[in-house]
N, CA, C, O and CB atoms as a CASP TS submission, in Angstrom:
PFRMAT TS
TARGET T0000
AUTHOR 0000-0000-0000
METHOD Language model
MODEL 1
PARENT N/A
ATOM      1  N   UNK     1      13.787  12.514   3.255  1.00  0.00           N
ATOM      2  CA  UNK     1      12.585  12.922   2.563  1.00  0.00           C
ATOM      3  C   UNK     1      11.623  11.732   2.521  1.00  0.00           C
ATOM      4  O   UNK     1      12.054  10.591   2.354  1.00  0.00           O
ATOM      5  CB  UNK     1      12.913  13.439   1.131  1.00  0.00           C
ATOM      6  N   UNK     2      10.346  11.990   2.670  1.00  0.00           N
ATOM      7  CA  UNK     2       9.053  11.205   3.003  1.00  0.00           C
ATOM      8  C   UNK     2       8.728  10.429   0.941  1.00  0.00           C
ATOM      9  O   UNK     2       8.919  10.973  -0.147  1.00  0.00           O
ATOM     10  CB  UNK     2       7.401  12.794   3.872  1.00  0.00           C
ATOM     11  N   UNK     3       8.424   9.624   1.151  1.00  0.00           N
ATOM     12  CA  UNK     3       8.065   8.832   0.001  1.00  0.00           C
ATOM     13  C   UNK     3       6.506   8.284   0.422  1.00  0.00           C
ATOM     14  O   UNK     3       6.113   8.083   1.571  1.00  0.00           O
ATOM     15  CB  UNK     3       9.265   7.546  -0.276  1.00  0.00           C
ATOM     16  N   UNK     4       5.673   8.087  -0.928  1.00  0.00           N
ATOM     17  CA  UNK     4       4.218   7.394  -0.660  1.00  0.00           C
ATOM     18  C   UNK     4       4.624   6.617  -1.445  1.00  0.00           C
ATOM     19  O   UNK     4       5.322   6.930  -2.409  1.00  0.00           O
ATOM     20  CB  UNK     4       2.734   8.022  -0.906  1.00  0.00           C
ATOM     21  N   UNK     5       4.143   5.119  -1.082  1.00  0.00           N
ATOM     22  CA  UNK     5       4.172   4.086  -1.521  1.00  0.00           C
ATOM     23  C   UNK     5       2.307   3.903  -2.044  1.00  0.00           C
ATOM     24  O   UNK     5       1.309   4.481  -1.613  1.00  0.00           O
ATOM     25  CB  UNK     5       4.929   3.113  -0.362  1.00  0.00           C
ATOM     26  N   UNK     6       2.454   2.934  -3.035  1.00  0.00           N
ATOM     27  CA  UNK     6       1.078   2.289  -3.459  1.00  0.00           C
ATOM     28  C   UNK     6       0.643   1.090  -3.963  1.00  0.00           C
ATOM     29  O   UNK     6       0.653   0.877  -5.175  1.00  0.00           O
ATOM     30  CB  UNK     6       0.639   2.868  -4.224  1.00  0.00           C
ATOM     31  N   UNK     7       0.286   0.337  -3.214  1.00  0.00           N
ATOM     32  CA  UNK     7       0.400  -0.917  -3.640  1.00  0.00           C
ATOM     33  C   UNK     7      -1.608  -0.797  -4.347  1.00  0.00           C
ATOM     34  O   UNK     7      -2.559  -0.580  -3.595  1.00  0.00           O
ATOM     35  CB  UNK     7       1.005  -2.240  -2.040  1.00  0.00           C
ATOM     36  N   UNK     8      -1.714  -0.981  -5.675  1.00  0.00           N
ATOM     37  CA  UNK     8      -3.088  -0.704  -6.090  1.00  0.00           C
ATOM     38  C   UNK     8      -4.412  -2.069  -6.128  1.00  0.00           C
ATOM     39  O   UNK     8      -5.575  -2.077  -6.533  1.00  0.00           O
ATOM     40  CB  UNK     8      -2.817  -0.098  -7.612  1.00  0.00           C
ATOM     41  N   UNK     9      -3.624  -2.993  -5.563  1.00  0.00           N
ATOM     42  CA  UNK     9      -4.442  -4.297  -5.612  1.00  0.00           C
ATOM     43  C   UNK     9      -2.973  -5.123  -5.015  1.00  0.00           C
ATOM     44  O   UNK     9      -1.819  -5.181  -5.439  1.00  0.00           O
ATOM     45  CB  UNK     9      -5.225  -4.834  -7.473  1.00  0.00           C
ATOM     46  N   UNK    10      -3.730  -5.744  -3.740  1.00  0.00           N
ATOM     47  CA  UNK    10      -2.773  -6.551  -2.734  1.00  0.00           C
ATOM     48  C   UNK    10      -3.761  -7.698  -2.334  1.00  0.00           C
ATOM     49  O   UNK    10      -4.837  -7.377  -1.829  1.00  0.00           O
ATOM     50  CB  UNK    10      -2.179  -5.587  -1.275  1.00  0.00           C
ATOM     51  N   UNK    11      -3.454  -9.023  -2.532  1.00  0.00           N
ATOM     52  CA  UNK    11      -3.766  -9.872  -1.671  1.00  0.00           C
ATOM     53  C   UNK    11      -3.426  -9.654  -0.150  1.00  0.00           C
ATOM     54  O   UNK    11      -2.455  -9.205   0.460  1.00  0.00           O
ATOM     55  CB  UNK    11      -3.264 -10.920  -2.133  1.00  0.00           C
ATOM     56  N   UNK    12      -4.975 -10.307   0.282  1.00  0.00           N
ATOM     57  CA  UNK    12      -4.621  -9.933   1.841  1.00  0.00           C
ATOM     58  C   UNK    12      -4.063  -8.877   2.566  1.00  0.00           C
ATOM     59  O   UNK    12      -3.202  -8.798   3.441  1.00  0.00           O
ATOM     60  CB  UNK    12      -3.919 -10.649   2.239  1.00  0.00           C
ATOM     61  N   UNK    13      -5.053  -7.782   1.745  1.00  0.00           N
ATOM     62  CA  UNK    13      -5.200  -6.430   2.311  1.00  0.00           C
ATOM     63  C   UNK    13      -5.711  -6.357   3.552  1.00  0.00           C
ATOM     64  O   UNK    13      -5.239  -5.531   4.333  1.00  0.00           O
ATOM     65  CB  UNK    13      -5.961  -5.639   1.566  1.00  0.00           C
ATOM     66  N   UNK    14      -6.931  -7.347   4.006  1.00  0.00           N
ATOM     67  CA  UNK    14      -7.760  -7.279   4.672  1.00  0.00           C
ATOM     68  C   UNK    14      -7.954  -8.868   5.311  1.00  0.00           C
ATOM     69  O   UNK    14      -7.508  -9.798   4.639  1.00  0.00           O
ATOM     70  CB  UNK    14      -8.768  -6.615   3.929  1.00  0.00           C
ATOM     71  N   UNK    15      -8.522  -9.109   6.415  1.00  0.00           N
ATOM     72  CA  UNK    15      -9.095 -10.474   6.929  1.00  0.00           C
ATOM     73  C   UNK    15     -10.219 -10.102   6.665  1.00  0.00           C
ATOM     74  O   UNK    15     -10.726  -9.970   7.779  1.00  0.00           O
ATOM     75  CB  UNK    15      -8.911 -11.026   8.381  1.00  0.00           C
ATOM     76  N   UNK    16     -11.354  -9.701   5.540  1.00  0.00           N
ATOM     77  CA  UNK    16     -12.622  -9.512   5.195  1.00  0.00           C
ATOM     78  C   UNK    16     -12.652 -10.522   4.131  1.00  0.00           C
ATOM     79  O   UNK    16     -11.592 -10.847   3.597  1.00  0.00           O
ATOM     80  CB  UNK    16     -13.006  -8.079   4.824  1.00  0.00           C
ATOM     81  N   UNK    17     -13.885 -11.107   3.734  1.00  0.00           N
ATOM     82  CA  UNK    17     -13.930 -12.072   2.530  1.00  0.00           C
ATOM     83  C   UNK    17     -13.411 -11.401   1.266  1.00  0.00           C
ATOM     84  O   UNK    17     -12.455 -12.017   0.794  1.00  0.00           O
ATOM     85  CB  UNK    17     -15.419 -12.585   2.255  1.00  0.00           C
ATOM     86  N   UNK    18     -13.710 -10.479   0.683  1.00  0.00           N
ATOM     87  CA  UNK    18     -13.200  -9.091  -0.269  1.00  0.00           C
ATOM     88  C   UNK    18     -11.270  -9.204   0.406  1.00  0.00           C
ATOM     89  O   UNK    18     -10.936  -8.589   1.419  1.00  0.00           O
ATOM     90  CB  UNK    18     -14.438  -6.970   0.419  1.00  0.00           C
ATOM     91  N   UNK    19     -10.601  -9.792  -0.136  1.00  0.00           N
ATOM     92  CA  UNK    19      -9.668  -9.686   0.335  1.00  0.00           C
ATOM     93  C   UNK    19      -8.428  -8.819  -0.561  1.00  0.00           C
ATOM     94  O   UNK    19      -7.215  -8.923  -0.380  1.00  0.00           O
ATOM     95  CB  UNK    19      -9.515 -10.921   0.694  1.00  0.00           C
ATOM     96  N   UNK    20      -8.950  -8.171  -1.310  1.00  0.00           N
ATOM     97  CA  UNK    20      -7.705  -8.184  -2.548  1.00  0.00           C
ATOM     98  C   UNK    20      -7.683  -5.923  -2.220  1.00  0.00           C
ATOM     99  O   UNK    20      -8.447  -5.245  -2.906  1.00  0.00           O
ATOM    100  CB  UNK    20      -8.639  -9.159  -5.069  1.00  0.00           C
ATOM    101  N   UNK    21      -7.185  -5.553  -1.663  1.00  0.00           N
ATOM    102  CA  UNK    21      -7.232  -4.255  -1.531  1.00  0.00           C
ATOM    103  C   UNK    21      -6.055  -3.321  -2.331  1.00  0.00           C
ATOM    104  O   UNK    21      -5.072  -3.649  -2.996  1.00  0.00           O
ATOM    105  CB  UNK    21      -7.219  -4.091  -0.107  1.00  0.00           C
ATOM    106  N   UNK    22      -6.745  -1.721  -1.869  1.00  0.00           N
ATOM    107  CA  UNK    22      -5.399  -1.130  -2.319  1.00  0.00           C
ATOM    108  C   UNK    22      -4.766  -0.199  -0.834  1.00  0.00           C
ATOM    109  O   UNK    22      -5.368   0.090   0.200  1.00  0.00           O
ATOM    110  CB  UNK    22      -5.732   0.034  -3.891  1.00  0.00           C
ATOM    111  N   UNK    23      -3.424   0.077  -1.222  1.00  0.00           N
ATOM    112  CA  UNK    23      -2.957   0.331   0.512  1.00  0.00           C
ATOM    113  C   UNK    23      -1.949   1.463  -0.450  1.00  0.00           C
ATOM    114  O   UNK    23      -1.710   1.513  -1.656  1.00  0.00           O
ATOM    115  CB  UNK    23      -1.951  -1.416   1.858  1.00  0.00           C
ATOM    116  N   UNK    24      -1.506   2.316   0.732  1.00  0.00           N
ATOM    117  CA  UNK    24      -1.281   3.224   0.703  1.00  0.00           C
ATOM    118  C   UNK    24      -0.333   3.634   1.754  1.00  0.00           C
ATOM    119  O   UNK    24      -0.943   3.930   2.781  1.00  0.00           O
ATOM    120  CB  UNK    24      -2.228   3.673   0.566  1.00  0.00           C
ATOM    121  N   UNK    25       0.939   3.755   1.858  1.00  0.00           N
ATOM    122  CA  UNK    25       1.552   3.902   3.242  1.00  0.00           C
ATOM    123  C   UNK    25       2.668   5.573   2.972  1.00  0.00           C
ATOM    124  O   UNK    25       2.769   5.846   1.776  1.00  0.00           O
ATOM    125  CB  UNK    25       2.667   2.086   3.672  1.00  0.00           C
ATOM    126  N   UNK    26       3.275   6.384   3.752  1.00  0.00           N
ATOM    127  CA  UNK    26       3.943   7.309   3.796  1.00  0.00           C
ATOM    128  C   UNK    26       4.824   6.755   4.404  1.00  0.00           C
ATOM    129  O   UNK    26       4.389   6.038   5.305  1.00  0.00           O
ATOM    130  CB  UNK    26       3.504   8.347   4.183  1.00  0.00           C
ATOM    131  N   UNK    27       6.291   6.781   4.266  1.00  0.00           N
ATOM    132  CA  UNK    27       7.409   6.679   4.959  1.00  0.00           C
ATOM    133  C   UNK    27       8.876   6.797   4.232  1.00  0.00           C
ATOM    134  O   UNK    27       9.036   7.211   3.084  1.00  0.00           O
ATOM    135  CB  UNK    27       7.256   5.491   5.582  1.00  0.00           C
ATOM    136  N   UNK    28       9.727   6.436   4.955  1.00  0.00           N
ATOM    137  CA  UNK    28      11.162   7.074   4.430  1.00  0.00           C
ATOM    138  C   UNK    28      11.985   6.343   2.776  1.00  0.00           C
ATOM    139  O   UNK    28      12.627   6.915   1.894  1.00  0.00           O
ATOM    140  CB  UNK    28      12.370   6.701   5.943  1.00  0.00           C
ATOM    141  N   UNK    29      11.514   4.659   2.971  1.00  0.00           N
ATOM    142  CA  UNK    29      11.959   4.063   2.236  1.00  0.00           C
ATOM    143  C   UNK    29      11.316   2.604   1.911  1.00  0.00           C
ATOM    144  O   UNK    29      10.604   2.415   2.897  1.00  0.00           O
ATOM    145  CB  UNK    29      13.072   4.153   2.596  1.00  0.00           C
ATOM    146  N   UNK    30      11.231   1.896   1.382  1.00  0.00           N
ATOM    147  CA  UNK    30      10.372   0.777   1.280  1.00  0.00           C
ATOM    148  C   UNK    30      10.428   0.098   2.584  1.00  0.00           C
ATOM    149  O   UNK    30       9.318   0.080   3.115  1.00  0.00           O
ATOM    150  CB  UNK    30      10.744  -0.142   0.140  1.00  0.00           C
ATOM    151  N   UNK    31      11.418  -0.505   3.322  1.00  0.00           N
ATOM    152  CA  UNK    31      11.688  -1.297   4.622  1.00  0.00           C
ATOM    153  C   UNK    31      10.892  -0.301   5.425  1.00  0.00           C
ATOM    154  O   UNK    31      10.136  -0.806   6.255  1.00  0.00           O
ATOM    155  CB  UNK    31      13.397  -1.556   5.138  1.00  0.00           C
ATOM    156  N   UNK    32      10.908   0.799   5.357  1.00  0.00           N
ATOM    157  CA  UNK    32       9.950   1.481   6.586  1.00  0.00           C
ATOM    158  C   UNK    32       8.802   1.816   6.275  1.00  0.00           C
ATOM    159  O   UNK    32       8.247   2.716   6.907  1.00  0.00           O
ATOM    160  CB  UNK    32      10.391   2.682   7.183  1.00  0.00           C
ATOM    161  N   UNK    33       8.300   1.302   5.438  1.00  0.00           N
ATOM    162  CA  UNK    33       6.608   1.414   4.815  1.00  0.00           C
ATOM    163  C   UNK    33       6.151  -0.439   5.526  1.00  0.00           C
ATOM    164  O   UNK    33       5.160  -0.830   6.142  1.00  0.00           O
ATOM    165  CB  UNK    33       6.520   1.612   2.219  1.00  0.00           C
ATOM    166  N   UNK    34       7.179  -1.034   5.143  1.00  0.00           N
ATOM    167  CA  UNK    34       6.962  -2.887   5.434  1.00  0.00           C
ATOM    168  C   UNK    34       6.799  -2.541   6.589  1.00  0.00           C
ATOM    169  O   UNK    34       5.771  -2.937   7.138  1.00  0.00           O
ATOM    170  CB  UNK    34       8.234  -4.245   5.195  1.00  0.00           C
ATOM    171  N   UNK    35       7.793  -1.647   7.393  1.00  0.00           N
ATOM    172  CA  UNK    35       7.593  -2.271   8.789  1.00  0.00           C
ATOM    173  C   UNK    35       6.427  -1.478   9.463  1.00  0.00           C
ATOM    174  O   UNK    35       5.752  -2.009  10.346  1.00  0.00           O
ATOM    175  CB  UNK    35       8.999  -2.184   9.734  1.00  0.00           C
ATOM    176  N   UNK    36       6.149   0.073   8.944  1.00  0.00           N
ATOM    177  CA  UNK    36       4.687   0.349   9.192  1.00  0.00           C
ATOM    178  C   UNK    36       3.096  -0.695   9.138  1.00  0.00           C
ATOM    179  O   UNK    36       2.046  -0.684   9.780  1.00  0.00           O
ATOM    180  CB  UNK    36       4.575   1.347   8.216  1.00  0.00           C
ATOM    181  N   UNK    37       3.545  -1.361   8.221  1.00  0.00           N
ATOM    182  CA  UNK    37       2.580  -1.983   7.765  1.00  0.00           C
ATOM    183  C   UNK    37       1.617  -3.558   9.067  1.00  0.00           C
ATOM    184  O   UNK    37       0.514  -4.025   9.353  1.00  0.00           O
ATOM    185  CB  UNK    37       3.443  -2.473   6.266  1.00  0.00           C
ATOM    186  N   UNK    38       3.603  -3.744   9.473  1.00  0.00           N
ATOM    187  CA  UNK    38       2.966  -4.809  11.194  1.00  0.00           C
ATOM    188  C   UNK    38       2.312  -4.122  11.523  1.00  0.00           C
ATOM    189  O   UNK    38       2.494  -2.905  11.486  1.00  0.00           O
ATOM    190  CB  UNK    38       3.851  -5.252  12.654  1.00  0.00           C
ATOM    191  N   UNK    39       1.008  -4.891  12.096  1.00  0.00           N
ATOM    192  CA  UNK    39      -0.279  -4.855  13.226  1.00  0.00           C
ATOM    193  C   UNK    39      -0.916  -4.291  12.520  1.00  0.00           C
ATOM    194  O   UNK    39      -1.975  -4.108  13.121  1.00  0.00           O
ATOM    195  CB  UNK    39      -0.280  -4.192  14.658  1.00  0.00           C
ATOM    196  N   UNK    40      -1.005  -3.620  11.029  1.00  0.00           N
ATOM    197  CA  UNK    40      -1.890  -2.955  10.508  1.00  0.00           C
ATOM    198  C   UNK    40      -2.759  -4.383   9.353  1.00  0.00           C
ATOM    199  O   UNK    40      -3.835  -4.978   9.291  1.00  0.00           O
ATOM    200  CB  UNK    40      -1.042  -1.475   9.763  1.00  0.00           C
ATOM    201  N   UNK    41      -1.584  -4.340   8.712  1.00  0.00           N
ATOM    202  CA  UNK    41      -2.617  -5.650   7.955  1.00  0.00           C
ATOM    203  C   UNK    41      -2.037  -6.999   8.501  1.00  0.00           C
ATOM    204  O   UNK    41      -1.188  -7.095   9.387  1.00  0.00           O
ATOM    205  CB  UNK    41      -2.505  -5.738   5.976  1.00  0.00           C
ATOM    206  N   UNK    42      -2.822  -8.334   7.617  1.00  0.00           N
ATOM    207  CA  UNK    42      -2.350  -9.707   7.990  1.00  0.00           C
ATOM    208  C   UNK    42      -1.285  -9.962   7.608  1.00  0.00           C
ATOM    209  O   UNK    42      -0.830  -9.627   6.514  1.00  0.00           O
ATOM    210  CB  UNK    42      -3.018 -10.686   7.625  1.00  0.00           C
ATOM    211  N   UNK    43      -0.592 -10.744   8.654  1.00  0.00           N
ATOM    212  CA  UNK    43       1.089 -11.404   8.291  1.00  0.00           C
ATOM    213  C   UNK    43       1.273 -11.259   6.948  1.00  0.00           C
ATOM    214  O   UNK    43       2.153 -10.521   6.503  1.00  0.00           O
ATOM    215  CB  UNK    43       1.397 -13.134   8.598  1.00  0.00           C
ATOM    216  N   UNK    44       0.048 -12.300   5.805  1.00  0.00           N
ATOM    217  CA  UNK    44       0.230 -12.909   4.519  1.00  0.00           C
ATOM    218  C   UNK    44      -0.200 -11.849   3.581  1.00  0.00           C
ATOM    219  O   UNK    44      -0.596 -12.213   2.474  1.00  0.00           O
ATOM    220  CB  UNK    44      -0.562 -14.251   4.336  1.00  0.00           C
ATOM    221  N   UNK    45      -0.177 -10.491   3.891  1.00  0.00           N
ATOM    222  CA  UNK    45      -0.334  -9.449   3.079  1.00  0.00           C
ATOM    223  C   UNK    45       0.689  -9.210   1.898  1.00  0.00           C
ATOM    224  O   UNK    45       1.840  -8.798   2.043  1.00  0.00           O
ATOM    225  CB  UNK    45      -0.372  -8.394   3.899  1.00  0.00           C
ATOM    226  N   UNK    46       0.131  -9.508   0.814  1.00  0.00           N
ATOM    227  CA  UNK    46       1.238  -9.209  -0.239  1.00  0.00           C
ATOM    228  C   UNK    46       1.687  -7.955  -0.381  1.00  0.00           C
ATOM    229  O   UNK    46       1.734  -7.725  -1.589  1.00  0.00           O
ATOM    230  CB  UNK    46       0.879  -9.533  -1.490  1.00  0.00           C
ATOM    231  N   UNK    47       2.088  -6.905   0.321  1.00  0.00           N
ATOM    232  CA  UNK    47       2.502  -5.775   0.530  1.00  0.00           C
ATOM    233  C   UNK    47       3.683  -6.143   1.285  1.00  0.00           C
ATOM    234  O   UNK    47       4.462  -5.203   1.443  1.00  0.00           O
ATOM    235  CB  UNK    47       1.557  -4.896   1.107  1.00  0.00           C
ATOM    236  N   UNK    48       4.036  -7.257   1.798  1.00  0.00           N
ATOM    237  CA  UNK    48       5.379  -7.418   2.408  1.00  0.00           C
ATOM    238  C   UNK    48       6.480  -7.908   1.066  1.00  0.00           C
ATOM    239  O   UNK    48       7.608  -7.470   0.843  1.00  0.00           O
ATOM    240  CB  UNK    48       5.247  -8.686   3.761  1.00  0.00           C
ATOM    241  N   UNK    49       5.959  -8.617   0.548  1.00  0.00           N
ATOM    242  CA  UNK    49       6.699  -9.353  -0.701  1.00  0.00           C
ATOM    243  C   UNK    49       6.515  -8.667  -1.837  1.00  0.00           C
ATOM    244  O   UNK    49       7.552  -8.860  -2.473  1.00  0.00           O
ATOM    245  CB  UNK    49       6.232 -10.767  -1.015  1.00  0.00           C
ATOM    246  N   UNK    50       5.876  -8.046  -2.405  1.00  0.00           N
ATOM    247  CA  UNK    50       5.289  -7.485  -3.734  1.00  0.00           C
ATOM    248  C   UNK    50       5.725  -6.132  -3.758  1.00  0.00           C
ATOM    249  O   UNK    50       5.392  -5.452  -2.788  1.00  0.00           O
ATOM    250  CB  UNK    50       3.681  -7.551  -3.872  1.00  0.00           C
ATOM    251  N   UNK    51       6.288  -5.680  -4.508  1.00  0.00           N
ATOM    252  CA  UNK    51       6.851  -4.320  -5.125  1.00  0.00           C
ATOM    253  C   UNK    51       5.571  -3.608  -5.588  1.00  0.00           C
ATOM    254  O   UNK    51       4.842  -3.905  -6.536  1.00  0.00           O
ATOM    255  CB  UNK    51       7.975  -4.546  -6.474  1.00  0.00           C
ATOM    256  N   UNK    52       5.432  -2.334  -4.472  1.00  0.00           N
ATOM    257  CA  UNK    52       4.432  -1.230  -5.024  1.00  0.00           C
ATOM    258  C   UNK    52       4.179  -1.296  -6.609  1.00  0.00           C
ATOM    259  O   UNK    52       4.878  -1.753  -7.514  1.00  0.00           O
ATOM    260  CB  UNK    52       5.042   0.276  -4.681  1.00  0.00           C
ATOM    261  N   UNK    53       2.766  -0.593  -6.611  1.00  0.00           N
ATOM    262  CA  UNK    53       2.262  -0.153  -7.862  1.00  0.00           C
ATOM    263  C   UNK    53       3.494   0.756  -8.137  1.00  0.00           C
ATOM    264  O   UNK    53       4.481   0.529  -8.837  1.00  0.00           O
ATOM    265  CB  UNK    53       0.718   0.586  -7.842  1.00  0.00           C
ATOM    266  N   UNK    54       3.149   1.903  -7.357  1.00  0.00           N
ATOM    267  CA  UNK    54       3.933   3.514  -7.643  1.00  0.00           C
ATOM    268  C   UNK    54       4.216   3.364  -6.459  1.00  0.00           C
ATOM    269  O   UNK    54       3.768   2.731  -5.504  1.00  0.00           O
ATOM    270  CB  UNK    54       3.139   5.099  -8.111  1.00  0.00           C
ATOM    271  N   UNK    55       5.483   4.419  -6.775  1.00  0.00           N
ATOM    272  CA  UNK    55       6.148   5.135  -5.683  1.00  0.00           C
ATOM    273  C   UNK    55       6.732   6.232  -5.849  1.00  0.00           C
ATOM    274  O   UNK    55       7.511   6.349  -6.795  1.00  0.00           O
ATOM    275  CB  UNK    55       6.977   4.512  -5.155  1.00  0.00           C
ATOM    276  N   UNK    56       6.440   7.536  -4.771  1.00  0.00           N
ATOM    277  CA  UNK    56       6.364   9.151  -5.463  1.00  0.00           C
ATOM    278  C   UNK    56       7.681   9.474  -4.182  1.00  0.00           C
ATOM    279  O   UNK    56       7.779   8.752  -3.190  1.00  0.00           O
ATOM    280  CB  UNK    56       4.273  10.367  -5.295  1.00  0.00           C
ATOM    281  N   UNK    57       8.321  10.297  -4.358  1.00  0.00           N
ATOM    282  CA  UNK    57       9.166  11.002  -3.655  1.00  0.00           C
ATOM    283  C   UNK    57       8.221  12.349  -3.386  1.00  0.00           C
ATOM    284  O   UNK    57       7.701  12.950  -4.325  1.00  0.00           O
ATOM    285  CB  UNK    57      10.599  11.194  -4.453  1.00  0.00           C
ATOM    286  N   UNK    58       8.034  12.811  -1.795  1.00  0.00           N
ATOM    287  CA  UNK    58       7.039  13.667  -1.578  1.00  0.00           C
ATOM    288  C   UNK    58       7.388  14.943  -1.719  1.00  0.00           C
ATOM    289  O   UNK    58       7.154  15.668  -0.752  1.00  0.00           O
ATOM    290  CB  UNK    58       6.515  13.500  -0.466  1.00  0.00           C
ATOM    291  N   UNK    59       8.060  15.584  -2.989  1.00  0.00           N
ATOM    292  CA  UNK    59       8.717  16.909  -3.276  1.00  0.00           C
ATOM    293  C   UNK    59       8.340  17.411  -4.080  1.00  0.00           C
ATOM    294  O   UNK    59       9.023  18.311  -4.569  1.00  0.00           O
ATOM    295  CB  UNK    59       9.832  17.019  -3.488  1.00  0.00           C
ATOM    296  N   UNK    60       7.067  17.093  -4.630  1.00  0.00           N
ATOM    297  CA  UNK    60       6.459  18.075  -5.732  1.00  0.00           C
ATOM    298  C   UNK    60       6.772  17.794  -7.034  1.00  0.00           C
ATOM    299  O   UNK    60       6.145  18.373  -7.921  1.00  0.00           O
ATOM    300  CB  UNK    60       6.871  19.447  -5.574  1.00  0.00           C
ATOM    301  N   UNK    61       7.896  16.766  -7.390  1.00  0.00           N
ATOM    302  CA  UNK    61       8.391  16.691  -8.584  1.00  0.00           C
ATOM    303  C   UNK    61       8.159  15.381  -9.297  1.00  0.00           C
ATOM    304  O   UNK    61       9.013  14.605  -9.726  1.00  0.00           O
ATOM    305  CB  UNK    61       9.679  16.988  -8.488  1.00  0.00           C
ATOM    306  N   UNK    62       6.692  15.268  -9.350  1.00  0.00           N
ATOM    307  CA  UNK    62       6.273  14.189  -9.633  1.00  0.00           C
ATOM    308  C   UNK    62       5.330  14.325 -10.688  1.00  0.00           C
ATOM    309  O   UNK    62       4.975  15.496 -10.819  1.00  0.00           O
ATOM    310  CB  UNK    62       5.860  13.604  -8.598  1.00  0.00           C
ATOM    311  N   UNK    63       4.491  13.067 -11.952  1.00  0.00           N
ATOM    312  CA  UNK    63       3.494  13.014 -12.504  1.00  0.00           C
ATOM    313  C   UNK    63       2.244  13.106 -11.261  1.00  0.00           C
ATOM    314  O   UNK    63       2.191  12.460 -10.214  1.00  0.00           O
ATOM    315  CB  UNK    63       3.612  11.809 -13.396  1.00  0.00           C
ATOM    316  N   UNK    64       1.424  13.990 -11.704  1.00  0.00           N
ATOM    317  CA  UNK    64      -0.230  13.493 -11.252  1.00  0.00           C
ATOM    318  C   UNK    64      -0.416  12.416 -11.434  1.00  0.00           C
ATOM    319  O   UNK    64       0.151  11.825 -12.353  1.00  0.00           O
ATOM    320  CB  UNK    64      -1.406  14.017 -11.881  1.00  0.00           C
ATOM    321  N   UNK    65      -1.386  11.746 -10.503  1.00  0.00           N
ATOM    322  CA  UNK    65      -1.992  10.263 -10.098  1.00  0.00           C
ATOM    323  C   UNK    65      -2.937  10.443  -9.287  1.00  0.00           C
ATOM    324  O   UNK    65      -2.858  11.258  -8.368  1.00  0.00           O
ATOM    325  CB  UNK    65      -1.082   9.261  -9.425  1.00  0.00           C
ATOM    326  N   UNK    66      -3.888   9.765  -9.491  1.00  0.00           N
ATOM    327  CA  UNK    66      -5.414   9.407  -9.444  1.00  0.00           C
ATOM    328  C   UNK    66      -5.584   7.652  -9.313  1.00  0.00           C
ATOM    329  O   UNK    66      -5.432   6.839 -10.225  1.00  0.00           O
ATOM    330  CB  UNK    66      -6.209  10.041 -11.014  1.00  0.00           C
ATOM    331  N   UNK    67      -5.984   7.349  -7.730  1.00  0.00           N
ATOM    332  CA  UNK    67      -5.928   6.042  -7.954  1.00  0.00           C
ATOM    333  C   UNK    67      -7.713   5.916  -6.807  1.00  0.00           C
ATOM    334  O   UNK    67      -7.806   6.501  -5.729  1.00  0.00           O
ATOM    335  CB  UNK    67      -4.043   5.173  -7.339  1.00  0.00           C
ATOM    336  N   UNK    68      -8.688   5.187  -7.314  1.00  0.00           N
ATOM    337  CA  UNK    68      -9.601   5.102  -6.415  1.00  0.00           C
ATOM    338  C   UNK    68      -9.618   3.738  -5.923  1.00  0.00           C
ATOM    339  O   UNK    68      -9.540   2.808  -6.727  1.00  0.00           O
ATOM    340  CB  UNK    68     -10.801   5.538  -6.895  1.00  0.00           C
ATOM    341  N   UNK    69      -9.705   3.549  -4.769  1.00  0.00           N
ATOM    342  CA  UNK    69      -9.416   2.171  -3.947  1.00  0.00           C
ATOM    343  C   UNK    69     -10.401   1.323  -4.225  1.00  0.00           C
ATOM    344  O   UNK    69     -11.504   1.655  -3.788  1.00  0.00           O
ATOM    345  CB  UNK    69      -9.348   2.271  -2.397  1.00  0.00           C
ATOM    346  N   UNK    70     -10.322   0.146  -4.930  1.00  0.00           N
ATOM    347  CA  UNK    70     -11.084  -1.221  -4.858  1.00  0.00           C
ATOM    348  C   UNK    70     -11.413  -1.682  -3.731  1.00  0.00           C
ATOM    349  O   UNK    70     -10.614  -1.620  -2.797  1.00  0.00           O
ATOM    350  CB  UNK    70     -10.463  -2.235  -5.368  1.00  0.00           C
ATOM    351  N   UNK    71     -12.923  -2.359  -3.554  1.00  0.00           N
ATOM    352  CA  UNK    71     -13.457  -2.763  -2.493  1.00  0.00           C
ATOM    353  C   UNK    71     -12.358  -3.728  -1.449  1.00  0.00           C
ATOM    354  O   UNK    71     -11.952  -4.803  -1.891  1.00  0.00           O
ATOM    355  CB  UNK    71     -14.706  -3.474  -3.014  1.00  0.00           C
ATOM    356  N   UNK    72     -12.012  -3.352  -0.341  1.00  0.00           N
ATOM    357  CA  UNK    72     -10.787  -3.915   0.575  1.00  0.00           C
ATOM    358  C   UNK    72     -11.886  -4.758   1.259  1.00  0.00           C
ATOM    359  O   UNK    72     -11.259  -5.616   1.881  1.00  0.00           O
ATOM    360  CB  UNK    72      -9.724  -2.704   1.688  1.00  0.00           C
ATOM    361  N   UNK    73     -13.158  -4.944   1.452  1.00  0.00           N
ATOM    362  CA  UNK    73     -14.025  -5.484   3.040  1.00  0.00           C
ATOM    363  C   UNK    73     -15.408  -5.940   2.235  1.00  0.00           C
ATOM    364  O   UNK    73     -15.830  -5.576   1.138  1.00  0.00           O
ATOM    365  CB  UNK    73     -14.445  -3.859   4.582  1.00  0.00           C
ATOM    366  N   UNK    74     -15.898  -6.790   3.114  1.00  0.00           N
ATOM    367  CA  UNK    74     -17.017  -7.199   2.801  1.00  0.00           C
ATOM    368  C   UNK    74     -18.252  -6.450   2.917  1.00  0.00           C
ATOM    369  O   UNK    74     -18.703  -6.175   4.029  1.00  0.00           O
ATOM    370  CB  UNK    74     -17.093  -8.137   3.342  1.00  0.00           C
ATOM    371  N   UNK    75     -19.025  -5.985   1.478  1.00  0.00           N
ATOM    372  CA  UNK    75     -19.798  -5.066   1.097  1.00  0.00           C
ATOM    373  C   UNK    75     -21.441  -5.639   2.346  1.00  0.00           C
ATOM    374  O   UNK    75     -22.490  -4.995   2.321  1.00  0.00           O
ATOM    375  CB  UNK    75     -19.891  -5.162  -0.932  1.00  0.00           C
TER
END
């Protein structure tokens, strides 16, 4: 079963000056959200080391959540 991960504010979300983002990945288990995450963001992305905001199991049996993404890039 598919899990969403959420990391709601990550250093080095981005190589943009605005560096502090929020990310969002779908996958099976935390190690396969990390490893989605190569070539997508920078090496030093705190999404490799840092334990999600939330994390939902994708079966319906969850609280509602509402998260709007902080500026990731240079405005």
């Amino acid at each position: 079963m598919s899990k969403i991960f959420i990391w709601e504010r990550v250093d080095e979300a981005t190589c943009n000056y605005h560096d502090e983002g929020g990310i969002v990945v779908v996958a099976d288990d935390l190690d396969d959200a990390r490893r989605t995450l190569v070539g997508q963001v920078p090496e030093n992305c705190g999404a490799f080391n840092e334990e999600p905001t939330r994390a939902f199991d994708l079966n319906g049996n969850h609280d509602r959540y509402t998260f709007v993404f902080p500026d990731a890039g240079c405005c």
